[in-house]
C-alpha positions in Angstrom: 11.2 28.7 -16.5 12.0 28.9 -12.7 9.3 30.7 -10.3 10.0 34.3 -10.1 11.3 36.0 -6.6 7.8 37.1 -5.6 6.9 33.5 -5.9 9.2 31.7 -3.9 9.3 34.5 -0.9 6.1 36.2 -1.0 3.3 33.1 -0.6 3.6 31.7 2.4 0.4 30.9 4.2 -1.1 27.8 2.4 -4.5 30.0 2.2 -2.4 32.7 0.1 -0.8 29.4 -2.1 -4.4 28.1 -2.7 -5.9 31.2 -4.0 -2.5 32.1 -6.2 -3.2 28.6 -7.7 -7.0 29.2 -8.3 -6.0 32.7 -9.7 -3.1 31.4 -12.0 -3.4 27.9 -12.3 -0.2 27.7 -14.8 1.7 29.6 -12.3 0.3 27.3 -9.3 1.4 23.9 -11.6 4.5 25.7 -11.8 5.4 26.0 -8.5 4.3 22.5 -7.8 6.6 21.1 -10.4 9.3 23.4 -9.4 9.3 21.6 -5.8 8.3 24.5 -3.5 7.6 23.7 -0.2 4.5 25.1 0.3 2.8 23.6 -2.6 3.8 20.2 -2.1 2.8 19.7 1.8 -0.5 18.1 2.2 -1.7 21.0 3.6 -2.0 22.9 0.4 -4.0 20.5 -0.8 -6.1 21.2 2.3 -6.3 24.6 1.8 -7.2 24.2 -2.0 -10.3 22.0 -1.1 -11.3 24.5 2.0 -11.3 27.6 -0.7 -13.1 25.9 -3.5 -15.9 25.0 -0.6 -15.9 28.7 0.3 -16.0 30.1 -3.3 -19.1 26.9 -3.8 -21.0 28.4 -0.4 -20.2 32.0 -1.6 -19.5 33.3 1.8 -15.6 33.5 3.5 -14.9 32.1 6.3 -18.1 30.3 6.9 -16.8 26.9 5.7 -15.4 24.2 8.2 -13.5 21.8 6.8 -15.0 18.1 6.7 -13.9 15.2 8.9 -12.9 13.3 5.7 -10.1 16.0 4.6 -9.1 16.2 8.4 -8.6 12.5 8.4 -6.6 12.3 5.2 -4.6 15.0 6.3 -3.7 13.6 9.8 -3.2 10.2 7.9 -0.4 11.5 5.3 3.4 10.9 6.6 4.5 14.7 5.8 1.3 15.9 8.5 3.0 18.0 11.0 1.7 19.2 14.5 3.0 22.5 14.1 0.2 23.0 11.3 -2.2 23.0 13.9 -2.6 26.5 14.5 -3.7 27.2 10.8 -6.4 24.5 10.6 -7.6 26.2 13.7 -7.4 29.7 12.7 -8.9 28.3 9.4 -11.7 25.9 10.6 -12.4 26.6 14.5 -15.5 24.4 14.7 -13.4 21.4 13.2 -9.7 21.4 13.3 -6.7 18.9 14.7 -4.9 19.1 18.3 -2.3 17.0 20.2 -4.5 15.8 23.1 -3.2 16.7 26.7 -2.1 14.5 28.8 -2.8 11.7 26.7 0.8 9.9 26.6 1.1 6.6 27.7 3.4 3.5 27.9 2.9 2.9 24.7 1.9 6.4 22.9 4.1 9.8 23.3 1.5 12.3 21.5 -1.7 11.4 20.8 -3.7 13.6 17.9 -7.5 14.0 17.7 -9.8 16.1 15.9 -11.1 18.8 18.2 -14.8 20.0 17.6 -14.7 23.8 19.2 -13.4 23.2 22.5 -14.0 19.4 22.7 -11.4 16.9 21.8 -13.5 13.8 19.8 -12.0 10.6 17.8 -8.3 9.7 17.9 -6.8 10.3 14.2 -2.9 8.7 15.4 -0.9 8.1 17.9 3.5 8.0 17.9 6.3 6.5 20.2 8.6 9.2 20.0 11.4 6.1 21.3 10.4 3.7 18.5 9.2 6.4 16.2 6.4 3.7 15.6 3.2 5.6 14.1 -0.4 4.4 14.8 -3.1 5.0 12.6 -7.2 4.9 13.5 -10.6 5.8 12.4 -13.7 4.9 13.8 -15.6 7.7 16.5 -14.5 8.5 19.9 -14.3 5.7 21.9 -14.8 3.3 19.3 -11.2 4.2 17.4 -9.3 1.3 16.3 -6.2 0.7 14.2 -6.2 0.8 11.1 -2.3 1.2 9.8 1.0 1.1 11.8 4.5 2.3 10.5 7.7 2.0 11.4 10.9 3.6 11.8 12.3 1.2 9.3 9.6 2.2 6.7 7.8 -1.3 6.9 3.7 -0.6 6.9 1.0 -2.8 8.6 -2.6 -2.4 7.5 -5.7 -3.9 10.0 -8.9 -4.9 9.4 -11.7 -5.5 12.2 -13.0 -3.9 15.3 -10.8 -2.6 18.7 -9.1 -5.7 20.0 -9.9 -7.8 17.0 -8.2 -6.5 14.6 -6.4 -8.8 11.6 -3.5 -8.0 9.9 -4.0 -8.1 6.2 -1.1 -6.1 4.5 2.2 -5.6 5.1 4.5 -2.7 3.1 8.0 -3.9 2.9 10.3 -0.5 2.9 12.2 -2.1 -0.6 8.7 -2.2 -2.1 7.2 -6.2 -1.3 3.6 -6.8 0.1 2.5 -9.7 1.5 -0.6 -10.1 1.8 -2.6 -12.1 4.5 -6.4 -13.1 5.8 -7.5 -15.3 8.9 -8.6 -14.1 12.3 -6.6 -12.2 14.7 -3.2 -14.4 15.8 -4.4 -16.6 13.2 -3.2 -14.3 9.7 -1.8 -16.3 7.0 0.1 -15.2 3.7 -1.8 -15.9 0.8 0.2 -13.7 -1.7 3.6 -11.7 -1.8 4.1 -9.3 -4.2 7.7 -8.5 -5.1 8.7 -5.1 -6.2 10.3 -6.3 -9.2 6.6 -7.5 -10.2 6.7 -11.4 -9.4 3.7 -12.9 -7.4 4.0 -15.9 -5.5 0.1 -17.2 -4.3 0.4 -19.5 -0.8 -2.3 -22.3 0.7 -2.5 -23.6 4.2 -2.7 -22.3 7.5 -0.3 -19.6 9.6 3.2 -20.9 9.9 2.5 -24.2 7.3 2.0 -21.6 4.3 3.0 -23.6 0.8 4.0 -21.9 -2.5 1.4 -23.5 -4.8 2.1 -20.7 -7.8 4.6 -18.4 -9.0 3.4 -15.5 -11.1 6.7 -13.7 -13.2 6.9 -10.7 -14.9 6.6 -12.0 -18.4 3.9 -13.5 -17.8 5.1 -17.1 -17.0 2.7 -19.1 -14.4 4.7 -21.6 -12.3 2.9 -24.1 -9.8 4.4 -26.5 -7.1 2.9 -29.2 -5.1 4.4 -30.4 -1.3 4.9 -28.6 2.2 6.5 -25.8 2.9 10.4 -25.5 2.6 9.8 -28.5 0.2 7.4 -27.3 -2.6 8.6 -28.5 -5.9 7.6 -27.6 -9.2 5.4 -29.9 -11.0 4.0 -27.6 -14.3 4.7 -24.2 -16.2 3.1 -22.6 -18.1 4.6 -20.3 -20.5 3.5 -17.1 -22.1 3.7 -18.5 -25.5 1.4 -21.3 -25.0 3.9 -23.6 -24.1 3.3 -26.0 -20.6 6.2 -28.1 -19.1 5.4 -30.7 -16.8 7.8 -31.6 -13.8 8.1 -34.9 -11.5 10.0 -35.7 -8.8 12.1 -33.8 -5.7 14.5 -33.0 -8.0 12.3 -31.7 -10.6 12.7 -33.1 -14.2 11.2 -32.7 -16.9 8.7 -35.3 -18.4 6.6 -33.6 -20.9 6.4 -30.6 -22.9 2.8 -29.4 -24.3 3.5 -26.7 -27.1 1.1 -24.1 -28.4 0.5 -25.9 -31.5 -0.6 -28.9 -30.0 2.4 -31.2 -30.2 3.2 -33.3 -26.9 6.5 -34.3 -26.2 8.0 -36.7 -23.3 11.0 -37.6 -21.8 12.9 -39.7 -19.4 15.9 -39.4 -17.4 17.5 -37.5 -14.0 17.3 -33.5 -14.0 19.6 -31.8 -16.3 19.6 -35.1 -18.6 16.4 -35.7 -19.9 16.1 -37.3 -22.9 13.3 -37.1 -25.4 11.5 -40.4 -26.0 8.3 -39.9 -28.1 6.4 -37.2 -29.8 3.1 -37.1 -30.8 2.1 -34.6 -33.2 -0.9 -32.6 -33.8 -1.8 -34.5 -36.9 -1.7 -38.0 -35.0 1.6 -39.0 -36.3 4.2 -40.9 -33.3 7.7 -40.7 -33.1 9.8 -42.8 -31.1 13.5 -42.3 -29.4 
């Protein structure tokens, strides 16, 4: 059943949305699913935590909303400046505001939480050019980056304090993440994982990084051996119990492990390997 009329043009303010959702909560999920704008910004869900503070305190408009649900709020990609003016009229004491004058070469607005008439921490910061998007927590004066995005929907998460922060995740926009540690200048990729659900694992230090193991989606664990741009496979091991063992640049096979405890070996270039002895589980020997 679609939202009635009254629904979709007569709550508008995301206070009025909030307390039509506490009132009728199958009508609220309603709207939700149904996709109405109102319900689906993150400010709703702002306005849903401020009014079940107020109905907890028992007193209207006494409530400010917390630095926490302020900070998730400024930190969600569908956050919009022109919100503002509600969290103010809605929390005074604690609220969000573009900070004057605070553009620079690198920054174009600048938001901060504002405590009454004071401006305190820096929540982000955007290059209206670039449309690059800063991210930070950490109190006035002591902000630093915590999460940058792109106009090209790539992500970058940082770890550490202002001027030492590492990069330790990056957000592909088709869905990979690498993942990385070390020092500042000194991050290197110790996992990628694809969207598609593959993970490789890396060893050695930034720009020597060596696949060593290959994760797949059925479960399959490959691991190589060499430097990078020349790893080579040298064993896999299969879901089913089953381990192949590899030698060589080019790979070929030399001996097959299988789950029920038969070993088998063979000789010969990739592609033409012959088998050349089995032993069996029960101690028996065959011979090729």
């Amino acid at each position: 059943m679609a939202p009635s009329r009254d629904l979709r043009h007569g709550v508008d303010d995301f206070s009025d949305c909030a307390a039509f959702s506490l009132a009728s909560p199958r009508l609220g999920l309603l709207a939700l699913r149904s996709g109405l704008a109102r319900f689906k910004d993150p400010l709703f869900a702002v306005a849903m935590r401020l009014l079940l503070s107020q109905r907890l305190v028992g007193t209207f408009g006494v409530v400010t909303l917390s630095e926490d649900t302020l900070r998730r709020y400024a930190a969600d990609r569908q956050a919009s400046a022109g919100h503002f003016p509600w969290l103010a009229r809605v929390s005074p004491a604690l609220c969000i505001s573009a900070v004057e004058g605070a553009a620079d070469e690198r920054h174009d607005e600048v938001w901060a939480l504002r405590r009454g008439e004071e401006s305190g921490a820096k929540l982000r910061a955007r290059h209206l050019q670039t449309g690059q998007v800063h991210h930070f927590k950490g109190e006035k004066g002591a902000e630093r980056m915590v999460r940058a995005e792109f106009a090209d929907g790539n992500v970058l998460y940082f770890e550490g304090e202002e001027g030492a922060q590492r990069m330790v995740r990056v957000e592909s926009a088709d869905g990979d993440v690498q993942h990385y540690l070390g020092e500042r200048d000194a991050e290197r990729t110790v996992r990628i994982e694809f969207a598609d659900g593959e993970v490789q694992h890396y060893e050695g230090e930034q720009g020597a990084e060596r696949m060593v193991r290959v994760e797949s989606t059925g479960g399959d664990v490959s691991y190589y051996e060499g430097e990078k741009g020349a790893e080579r496979r040298v064993r896999v091991e299969f879901a089913d119990g089953n381990v192949l063992h590899y030698e060589g640049e080019e790979e070929r096979m030399v001996r097959v492990e299988s789950a029920d405890g038969d070993v088998l070996y063979y000789e010969g270039e990739k592609g033409a390997e012959r088998r050349v002895r089995v032993e069996f589980a029960d101690g028996d020997v065959q011979h090729y």
